[in-house]
C-alpha positions as CSV (number, residue, x, y, z in Angstrom):
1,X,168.9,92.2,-14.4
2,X,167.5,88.6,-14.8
3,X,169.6,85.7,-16.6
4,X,167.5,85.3,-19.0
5,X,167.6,88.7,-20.9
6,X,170.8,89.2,-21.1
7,X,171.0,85.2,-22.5
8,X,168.0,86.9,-24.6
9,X,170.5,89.6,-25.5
10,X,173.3,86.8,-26.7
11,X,170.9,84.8,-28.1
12,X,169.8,87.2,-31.0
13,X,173.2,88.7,-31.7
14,X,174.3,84.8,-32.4
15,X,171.3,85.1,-34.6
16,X,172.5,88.1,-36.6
17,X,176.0,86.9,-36.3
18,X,174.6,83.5,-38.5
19,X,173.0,85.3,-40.8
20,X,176.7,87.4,-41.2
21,X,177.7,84.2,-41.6
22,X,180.5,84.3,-38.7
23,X,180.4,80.5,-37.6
24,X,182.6,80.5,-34.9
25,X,181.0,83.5,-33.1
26,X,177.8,82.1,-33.8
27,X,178.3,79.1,-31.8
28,X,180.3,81.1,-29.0
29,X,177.4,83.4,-28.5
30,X,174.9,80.6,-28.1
31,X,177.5,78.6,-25.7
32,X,177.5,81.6,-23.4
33,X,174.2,82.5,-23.7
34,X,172.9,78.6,-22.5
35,X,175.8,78.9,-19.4
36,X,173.9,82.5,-18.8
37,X,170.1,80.8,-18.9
38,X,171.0,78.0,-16.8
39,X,173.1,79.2,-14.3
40,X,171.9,78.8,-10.9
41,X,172.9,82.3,-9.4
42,X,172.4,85.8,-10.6
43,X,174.9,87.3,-13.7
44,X,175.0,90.2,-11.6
45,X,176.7,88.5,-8.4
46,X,179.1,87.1,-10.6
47,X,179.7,90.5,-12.7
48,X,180.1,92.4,-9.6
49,X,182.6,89.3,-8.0
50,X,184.8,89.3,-11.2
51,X,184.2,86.0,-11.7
52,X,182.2,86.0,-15.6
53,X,185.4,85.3,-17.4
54,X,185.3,81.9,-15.2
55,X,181.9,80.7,-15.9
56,X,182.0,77.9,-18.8
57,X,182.3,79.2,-22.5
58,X,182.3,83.0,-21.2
59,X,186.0,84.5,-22.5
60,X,187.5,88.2,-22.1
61,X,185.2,89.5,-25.1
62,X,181.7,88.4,-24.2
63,X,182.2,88.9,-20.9
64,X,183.0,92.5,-21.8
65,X,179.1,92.5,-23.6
66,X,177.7,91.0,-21.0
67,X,178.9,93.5,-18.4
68,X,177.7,96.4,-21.0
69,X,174.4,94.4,-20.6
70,X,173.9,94.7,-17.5
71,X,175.2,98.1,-16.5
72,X,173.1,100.1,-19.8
73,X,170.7,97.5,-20.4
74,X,171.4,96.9,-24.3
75,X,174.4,95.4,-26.2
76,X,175.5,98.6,-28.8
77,X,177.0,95.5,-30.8
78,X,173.9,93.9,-31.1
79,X,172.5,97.0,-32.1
80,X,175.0,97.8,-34.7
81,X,174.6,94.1,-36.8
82,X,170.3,95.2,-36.8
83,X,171.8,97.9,-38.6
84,X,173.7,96.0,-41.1
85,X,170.0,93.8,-41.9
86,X,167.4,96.1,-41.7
87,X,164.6,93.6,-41.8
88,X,161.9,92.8,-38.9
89,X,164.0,89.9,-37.7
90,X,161.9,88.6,-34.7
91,X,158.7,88.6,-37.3
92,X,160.5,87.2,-39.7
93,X,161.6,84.3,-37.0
94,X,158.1,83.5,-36.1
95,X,157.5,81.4,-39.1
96,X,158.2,78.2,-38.4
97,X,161.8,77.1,-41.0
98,X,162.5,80.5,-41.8
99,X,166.1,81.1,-39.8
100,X,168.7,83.0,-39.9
101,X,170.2,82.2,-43.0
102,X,167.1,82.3,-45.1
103,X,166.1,85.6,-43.7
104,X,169.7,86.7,-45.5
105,X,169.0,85.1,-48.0
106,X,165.5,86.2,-48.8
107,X,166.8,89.9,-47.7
108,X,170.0,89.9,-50.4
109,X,168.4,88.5,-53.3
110,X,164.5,89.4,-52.9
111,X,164.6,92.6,-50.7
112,X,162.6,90.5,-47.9
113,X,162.5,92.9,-44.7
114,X,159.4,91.9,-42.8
115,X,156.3,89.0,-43.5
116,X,154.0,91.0,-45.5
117,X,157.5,91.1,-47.9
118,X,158.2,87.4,-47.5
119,X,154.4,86.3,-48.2
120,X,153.9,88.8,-51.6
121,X,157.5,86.9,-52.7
122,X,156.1,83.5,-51.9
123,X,152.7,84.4,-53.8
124,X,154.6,85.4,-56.7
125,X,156.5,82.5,-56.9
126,X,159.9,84.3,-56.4
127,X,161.3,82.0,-53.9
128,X,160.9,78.6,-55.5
129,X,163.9,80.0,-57.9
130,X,166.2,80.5,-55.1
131,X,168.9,78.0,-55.0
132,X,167.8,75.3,-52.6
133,X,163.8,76.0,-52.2
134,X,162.0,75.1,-54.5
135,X,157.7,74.4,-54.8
136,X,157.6,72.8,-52.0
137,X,159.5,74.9,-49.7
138,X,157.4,78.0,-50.9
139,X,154.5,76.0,-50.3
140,X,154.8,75.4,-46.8
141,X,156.6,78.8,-46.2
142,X,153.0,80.4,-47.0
143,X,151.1,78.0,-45.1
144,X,153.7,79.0,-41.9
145,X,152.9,82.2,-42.3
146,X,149.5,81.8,-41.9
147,X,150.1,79.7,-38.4
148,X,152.6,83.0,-37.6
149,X,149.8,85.5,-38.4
150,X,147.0,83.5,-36.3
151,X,149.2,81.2,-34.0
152,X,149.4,83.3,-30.7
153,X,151.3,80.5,-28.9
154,X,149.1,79.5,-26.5
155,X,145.9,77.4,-26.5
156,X,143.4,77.1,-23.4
157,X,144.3,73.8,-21.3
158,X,140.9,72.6,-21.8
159,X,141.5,72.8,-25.5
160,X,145.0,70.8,-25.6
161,X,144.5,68.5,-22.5
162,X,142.1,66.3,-24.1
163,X,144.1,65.8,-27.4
164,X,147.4,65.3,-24.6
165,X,145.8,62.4,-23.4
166,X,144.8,61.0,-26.7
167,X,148.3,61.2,-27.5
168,X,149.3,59.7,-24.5
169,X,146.9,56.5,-24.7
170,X,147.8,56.3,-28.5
171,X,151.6,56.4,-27.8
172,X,151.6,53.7,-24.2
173,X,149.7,51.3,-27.0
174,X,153.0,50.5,-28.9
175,X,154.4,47.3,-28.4
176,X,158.2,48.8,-27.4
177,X,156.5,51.3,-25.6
178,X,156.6,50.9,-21.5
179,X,155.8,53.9,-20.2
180,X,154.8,57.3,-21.3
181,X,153.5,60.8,-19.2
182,X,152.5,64.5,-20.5
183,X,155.0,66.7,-19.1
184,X,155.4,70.3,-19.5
185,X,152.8,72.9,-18.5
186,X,150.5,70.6,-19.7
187,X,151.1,68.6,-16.3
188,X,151.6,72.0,-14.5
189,X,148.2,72.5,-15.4
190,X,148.4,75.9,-16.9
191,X,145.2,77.3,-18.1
192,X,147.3,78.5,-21.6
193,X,149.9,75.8,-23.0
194,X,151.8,76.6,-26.1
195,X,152.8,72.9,-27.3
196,X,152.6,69.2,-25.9
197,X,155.3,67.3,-24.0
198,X,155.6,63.6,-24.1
199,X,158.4,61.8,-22.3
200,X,158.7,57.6,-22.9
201,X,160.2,54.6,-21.9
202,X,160.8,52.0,-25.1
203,X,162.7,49.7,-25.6
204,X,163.2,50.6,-29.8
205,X,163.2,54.7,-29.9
206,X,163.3,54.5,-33.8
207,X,160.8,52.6,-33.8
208,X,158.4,54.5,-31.6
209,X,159.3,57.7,-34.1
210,X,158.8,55.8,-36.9
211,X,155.2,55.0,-35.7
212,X,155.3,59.0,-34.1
213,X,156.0,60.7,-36.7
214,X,153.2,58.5,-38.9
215,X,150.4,58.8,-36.8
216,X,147.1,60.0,-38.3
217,X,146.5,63.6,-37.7
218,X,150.1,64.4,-38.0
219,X,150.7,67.1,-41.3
220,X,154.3,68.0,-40.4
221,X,157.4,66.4,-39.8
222,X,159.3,69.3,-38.3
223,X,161.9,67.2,-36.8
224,X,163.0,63.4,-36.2
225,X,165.8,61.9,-34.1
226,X,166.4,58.8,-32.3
227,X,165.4,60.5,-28.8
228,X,163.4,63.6,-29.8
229,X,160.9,64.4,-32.6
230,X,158.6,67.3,-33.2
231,X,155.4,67.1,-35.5
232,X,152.7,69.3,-36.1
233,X,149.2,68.0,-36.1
234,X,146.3,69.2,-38.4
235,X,145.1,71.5,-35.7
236,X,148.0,73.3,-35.5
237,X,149.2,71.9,-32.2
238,X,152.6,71.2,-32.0
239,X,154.4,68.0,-30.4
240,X,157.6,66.8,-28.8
241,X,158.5,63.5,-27.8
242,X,161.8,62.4,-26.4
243,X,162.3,58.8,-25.4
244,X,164.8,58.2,-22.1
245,X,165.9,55.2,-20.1
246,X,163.9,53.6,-17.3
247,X,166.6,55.2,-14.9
248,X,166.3,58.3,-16.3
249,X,162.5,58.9,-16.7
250,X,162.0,60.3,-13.1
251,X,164.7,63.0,-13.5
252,X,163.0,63.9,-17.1
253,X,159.8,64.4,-15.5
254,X,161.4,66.6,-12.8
255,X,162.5,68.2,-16.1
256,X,160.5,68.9,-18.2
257,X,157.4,69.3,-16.0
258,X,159.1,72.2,-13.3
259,X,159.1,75.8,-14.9
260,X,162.5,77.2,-15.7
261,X,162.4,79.4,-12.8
262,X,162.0,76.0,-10.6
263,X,164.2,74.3,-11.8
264,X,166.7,76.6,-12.0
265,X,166.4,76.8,-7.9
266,X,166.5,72.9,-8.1
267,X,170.0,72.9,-9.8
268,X,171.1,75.6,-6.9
269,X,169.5,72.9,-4.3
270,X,171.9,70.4,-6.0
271,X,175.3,72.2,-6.4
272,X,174.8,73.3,-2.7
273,X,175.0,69.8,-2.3
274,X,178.1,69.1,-4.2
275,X,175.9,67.5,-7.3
276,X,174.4,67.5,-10.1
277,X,171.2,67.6,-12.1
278,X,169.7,67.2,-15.1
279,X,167.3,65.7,-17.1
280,X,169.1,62.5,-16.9
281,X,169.1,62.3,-12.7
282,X,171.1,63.3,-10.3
283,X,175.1,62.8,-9.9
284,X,177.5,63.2,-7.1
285,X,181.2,63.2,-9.4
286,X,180.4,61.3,-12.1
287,X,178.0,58.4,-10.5
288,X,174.5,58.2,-10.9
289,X,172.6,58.5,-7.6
290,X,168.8,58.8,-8.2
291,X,166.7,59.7,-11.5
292,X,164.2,56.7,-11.5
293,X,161.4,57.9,-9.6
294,X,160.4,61.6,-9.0
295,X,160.4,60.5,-5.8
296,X,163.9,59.7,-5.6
297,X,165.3,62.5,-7.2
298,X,163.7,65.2,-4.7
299,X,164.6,62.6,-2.1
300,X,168.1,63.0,-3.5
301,X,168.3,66.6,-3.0
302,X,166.5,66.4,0.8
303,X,163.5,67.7,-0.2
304,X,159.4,66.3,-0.9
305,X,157.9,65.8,-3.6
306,X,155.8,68.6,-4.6
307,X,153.1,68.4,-6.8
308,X,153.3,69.3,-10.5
309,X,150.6,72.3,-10.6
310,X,153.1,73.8,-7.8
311,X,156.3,73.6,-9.8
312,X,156.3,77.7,-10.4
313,X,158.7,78.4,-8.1
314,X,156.2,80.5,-5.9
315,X,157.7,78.9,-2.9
316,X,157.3,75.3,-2.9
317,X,160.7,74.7,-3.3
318,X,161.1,76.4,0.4
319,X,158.0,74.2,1.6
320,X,159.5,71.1,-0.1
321,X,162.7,71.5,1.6
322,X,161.1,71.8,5.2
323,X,158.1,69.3,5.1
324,X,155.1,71.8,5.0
325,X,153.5,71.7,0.8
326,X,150.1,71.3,1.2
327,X,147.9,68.6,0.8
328,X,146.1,69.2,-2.2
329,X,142.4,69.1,-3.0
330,X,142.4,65.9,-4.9
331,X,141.0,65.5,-8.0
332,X,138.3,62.9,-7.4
333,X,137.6,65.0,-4.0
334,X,134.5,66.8,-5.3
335,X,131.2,65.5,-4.0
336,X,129.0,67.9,-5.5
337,X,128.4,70.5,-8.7
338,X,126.4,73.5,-7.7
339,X,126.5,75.5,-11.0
340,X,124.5,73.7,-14.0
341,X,122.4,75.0,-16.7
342,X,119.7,72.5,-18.1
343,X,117.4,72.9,-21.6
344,X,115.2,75.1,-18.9
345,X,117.5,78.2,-19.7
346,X,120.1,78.2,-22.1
347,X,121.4,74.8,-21.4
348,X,121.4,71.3,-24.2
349,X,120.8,68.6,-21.5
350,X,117.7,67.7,-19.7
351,X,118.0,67.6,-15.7
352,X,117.5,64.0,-15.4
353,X,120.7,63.5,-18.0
354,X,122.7,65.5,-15.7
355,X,120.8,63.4,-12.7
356,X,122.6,60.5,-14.4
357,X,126.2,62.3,-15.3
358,X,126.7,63.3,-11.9
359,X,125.7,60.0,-10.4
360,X,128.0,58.9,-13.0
361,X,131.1,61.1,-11.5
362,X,130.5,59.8,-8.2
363,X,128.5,63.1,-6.6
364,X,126.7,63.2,-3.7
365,X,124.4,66.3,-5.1
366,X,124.3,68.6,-7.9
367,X,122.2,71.9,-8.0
368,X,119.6,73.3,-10.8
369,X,121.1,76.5,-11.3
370,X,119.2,78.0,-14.6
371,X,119.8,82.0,-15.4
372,X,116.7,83.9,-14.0
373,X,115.6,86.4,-17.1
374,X,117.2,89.1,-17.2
375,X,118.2,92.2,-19.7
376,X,121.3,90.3,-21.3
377,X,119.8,86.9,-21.8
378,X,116.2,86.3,-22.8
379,X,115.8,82.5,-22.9
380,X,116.1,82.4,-18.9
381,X,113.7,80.8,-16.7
382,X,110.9,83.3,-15.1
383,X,109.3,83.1,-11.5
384,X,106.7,80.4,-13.0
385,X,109.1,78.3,-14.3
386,X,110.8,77.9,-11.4
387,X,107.9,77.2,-9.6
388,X,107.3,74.3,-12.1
389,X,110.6,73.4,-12.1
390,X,110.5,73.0,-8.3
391,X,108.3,70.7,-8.4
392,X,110.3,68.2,-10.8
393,X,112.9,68.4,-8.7
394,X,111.3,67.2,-5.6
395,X,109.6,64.4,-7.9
396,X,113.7,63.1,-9.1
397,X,114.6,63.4,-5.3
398,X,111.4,61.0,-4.6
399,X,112.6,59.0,-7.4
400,X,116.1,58.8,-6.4
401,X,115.2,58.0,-2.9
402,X,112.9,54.9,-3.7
403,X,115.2,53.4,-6.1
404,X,118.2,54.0,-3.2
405,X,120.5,56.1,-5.4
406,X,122.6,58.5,-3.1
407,X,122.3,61.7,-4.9
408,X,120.4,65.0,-4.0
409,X,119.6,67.4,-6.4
410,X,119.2,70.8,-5.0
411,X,117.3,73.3,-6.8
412,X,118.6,76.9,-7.3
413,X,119.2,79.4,-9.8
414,X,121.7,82.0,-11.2
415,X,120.0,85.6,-11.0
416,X,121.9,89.2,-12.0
417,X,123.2,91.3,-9.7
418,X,122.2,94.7,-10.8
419,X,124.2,98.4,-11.2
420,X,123.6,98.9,-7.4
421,X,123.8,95.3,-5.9
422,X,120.8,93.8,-6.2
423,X,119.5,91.0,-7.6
424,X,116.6,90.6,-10.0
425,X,114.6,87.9,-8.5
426,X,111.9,89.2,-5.5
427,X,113.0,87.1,-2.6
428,X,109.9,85.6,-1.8
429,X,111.1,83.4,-4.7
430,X,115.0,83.7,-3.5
431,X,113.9,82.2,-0.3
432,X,112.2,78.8,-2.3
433,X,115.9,78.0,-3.4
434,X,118.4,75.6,-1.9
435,X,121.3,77.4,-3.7
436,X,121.6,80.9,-5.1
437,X,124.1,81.8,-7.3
438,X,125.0,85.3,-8.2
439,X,126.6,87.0,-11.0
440,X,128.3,90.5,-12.5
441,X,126.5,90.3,-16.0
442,X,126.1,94.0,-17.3
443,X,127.6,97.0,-16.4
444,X,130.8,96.2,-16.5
445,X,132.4,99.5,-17.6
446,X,132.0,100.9,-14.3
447,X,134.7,101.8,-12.3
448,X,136.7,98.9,-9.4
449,X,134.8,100.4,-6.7
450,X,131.3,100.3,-7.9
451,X,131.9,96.8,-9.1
452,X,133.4,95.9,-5.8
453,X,130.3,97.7,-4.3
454,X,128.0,95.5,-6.2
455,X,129.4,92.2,-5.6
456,X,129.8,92.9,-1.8
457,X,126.1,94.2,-1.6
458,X,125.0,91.1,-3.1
459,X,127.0,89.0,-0.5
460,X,125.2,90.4,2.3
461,X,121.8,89.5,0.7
462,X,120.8,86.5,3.1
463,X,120.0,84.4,0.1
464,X,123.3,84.7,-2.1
465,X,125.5,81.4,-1.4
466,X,128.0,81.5,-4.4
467,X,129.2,84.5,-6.3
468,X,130.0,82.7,-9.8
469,X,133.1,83.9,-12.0
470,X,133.8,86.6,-9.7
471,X,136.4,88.5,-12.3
472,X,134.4,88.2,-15.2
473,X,137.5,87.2,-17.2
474,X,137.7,85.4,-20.7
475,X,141.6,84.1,-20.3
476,X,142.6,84.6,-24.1
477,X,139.4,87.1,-24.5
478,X,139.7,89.6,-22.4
479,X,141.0,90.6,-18.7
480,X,138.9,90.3,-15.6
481,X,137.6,93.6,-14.7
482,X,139.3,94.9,-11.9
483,X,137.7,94.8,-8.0
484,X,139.1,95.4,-5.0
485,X,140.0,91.8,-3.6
486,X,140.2,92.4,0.1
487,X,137.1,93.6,0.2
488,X,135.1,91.4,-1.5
489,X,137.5,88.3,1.1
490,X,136.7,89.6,3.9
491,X,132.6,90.1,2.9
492,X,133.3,86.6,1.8
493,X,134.7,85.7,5.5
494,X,131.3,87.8,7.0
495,X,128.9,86.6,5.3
496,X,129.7,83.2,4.5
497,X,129.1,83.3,1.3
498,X,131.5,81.2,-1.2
499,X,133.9,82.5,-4.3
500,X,133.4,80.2,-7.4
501,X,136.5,78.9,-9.2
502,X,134.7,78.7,-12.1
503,X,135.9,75.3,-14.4
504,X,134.7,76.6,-18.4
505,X,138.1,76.2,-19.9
506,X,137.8,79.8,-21.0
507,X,137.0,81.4,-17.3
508,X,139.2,79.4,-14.6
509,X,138.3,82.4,-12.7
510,X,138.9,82.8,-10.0
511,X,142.4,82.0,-11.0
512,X,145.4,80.6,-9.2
513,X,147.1,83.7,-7.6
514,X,143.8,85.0,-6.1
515,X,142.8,81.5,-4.8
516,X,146.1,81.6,-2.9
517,X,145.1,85.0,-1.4
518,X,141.4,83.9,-0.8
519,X,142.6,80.9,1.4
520,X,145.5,82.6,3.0
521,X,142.7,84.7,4.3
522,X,140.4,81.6,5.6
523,X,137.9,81.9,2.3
524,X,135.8,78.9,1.5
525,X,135.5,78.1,-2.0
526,X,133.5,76.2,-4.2
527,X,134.5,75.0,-7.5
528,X,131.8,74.3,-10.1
529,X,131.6,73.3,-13.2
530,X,129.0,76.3,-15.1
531,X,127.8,73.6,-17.6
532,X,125.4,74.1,-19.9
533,X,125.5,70.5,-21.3
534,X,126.9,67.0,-20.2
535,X,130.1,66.9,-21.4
536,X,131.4,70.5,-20.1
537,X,130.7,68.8,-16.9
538,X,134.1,67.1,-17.2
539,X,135.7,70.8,-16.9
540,X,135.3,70.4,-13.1
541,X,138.8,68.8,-14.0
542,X,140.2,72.3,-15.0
543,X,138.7,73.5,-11.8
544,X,140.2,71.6,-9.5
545,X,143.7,72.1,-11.3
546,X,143.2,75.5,-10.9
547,X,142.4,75.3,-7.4
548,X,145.7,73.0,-7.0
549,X,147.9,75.7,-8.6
550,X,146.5,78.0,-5.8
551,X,147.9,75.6,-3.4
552,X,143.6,75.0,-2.0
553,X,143.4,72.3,-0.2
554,X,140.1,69.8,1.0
555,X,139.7,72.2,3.7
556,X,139.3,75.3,1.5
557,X,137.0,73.8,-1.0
558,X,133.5,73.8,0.6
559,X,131.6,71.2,-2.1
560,X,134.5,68.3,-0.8
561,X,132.2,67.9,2.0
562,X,129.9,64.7,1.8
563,X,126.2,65.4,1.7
564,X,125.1,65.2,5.2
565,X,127.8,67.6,6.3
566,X,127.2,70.3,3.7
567,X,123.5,70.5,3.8
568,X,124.1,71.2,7.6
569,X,126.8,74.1,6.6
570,X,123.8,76.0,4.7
571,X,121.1,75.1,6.6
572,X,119.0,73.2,3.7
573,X,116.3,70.1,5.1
């Protein structure tokens, strides 16, 4: 059984014990419960060794419960105080100042058992007469329970990343302020995040809070403390920020960047060692040996530096510790986007607007890739406009050309692949195209080996160079539809044709774990941006994270190669 459900198990009886009112048990629940999360080895090992009553806070009685936790999986204790509060306590939890205590509360004097209960007693003004609350309080208990019902947790990185770094620019712009980052997964790139995670340097903390927790956009003061406050914005988006000491900033990135899981194998790196690690750097007794720098502190424990979007412990701690993490795609790698939609199809922007955006980002080329008509989208481009469009293309090249800009623009398009795998464009017009991107877009309900079928019959069509979003998924939408990977690798590996990591905020698809299994294979990838207007051609950003997290490097990525080299790899004049 993992650590952390049995401290999940601790945790919530020290919540039922508060609301019993039992202090002292309280607190010696949650103390064991922290020394269960955190410890570096499995509760199991030490059960089975005799050693629990040893570990720090852990006494004869609660090492008793944890033992029942582990050998039946539940805590009959536990189970017995739900008994004694029959409300839905985890629902209850979920809004935001409702703990414990007020969930008694609320249950002795109002009969409050679950948050439909709670929201009719705030409606009729029932809690505002409780001793203690008041207007105010039942004000901003009905507007939590609104975030509850609709918060799910997580918001899409493309969502949060943007108002991450405004925060951050906003924050390294106070005068006391000398250095700031985004940690958390946030900085690990995940493609959901559930809050945002600033760490600073000042030399006035208060100060910084003050100005913090005043900030425009900020409608709740959820916390505030010399080192750490919490605020929610309008949005909804919640924010931490903690301040540390220059010497300490590089062991709180280590921190709070790495997942628990890595970090967790960190501390076991350390103790192995004989020291010790927190967020505060690393000690050997009691004296301060590295915490600056990142650097320093993975130094410190005889390891590299691996990079933030691998901090899942999926074994870069292993690499780290033997010289071979990969060198990473970079982020200003990519010479080329090879999936845009223009005003042609279903796009905003005009090609020579994305011309200029990609000259902007530093590309070497860019591809025309507008949906071919087809039965699920009727404003595509037909076989005459492509014809036409063809010709406006080679009219920018000329233009590009004499005025000695270094950009190509390649022209292509994005056709359908059908029920049985093929594609609804004739290929005397396929064969016009510098890049052909192909795409699952109906028939979806079929079964993982007909949609494997389909995708792999469309790879071996000589024309098809990218299948696009190859899982279909919509990451808080729905789940990909399932396809039998290894098949539609190794077609990738035969054919030569390239699997999109797809950059819309709301696809990353392909995502990390199947990139990792793509390039463990020898795929070649491309990632792309899928814009349909100038700014979604920033998410090649996302893209590229995503592609991190799947450990890809240059190698992998096929649009890192400069012009001259990648128009040779397809064949194109």
């Amino acid at each position: 059984m993992k650590n952390r459900t049995v401290a999940e198990i601790l945790n919530k009886t020290a919540d039922l014990l508060e609301m019993d009112g039992t202090n002292f048990r309280t607190k010696a629940y949650r103390r064991a419960a922290h020394t269960v999360e955190f410890l570096p080895e499995d509760i199991k090992s030490v059960k089975d060794e005799g050693k629990l009553e040893e570990l720090p806070g852990i006494g004869k009685n609660i090492a008793k419960k944890i033992e029942e936790i582990i050998d039946t999986g539940g805590l009959e204790y536990y189970e017995d105080l739900k008994a004694m509060f029959p409300v839905d306590f985890e629902e209850l939890m979920s809004v935001e100042g409702v703990g414990p205590k007020k969930i008694k509360l609320f249950y002795d004097t109002l009969g409050v058992r679950n948050l439909k209960d709670l929201e009719d007693a705030a409606r009729r003004h029932k809690i505002r007469r409780l001793k203690g609350m008041g207007p105010k309080t039942e004000l901003l208990i009905l507007k939590n329970i609104q975030f509850a019902r609709t918060d799910t947790g997580r918001k899409l990185l493309g969502q949060i990343l943007p108002l991450g770094k405004s925060l951050k620019e906003k924050i390294n712009g106070l005068d006391t302020v000398f250095k700031v980052e985004i940690a958390g997964s946030i900085r690990r790139r995940k493609e959901t995040v559930g809050d945002i995670d600033l760490l600073v340097v000042a030399d006035d903390s208060m100060d910084v809070m003050d100005k913090f927790t005043e900030m425009r956009g900020v409608e709740e003061i959820i916390s505030k403390g010399p080192l750490k406050s919490t605020v929610r914005l309008e949005d909804g988006f919640e924010v931490d920020l903690r301040v540390f000491r220059e010497e300490s900033f590089g062991s709180a990135l280590v921190y709070f960047t790495g997942s628990k899981e890595t970090n967790v194998e960190l501390r076991k790196i350390a103790i192995s060692k004989g020291l010790k690690l927190n967020e505060y750097g690393v000690y050997r007794d009691e004296t301060m040996i590295a915490g600056k720098t990142e650097e320093e502190v993975f130094r410190a424990l005889g390891m590299d530096c691996p990079e933030p979007e691998l901090r899942e412990n999926q074994g870069e701690v292993e690499a780290a510790l033997t010289g071979k993490l990969p060198d990473l795609v970079d982020y200003h790698g990519i010479k080329g986007d090879l999936h845009l939609h223009t005003n042609w199809s279903d796009g905003n922007s005009k090609i020579d607007e994305m011309v200029l955006k990609s000259v902007g980002m530093g590309y070497e080329y860019m591809a025309v890739t507008d949906h071919f008509r087809s039965i699920w989208i009727d404003n595509g481009v037909d076989e005459k406009d492509l014809k036409k469009q063809l010709l406006e293309l080679k009219a920018i090249n000329r233009e590009l050309e004499d005025t000695g800009v270094d950009m190509c623009v390649f022209s292509g398009v994005e056709v359908d692949i059908d029920d049985k795998g093929n594609l609804n464009l004739d290929r005397e017009v396929l064969e016009e195209m510098d890049i052909v991107v192909a795409a699952l877009h109906s028939g979806l309900r079929q079964d993982k080996n007909e949609l494997t079928d389909r995708i792999v019959n469309a790879m071996y069509n000589e024309y098809v160079d990218i299948i696009a979003h190859p899982t279909g998924r919509k990451i808080l939408e729905k789940t990909g539809y399932k396809l039998e990977f290894e098949r539609i690798v190794q077609a990738s590996l035969d054919t030569n044709t390239f699997l999109e990591v797809n950059s819309d905020p709301d696809r990353l698809d392909l995502n990390d774990v199947m990139i990792r299994e793509a390039i463990a294979q020898g795929c070649k990838l491309v990632i792309n941006s899928n814009s349909h207007s100038l700014e979604e051609m920033d998410h090649m950003e996302l893209g590229v994270a995503t592609a991190r997290q799947g450990w890809a490097e240059s190698k992998d990525i096929t649009n890192t190669l400069p012009l001259k080299t990648f128009k040779k790899m397809l064949n194109l004049n």
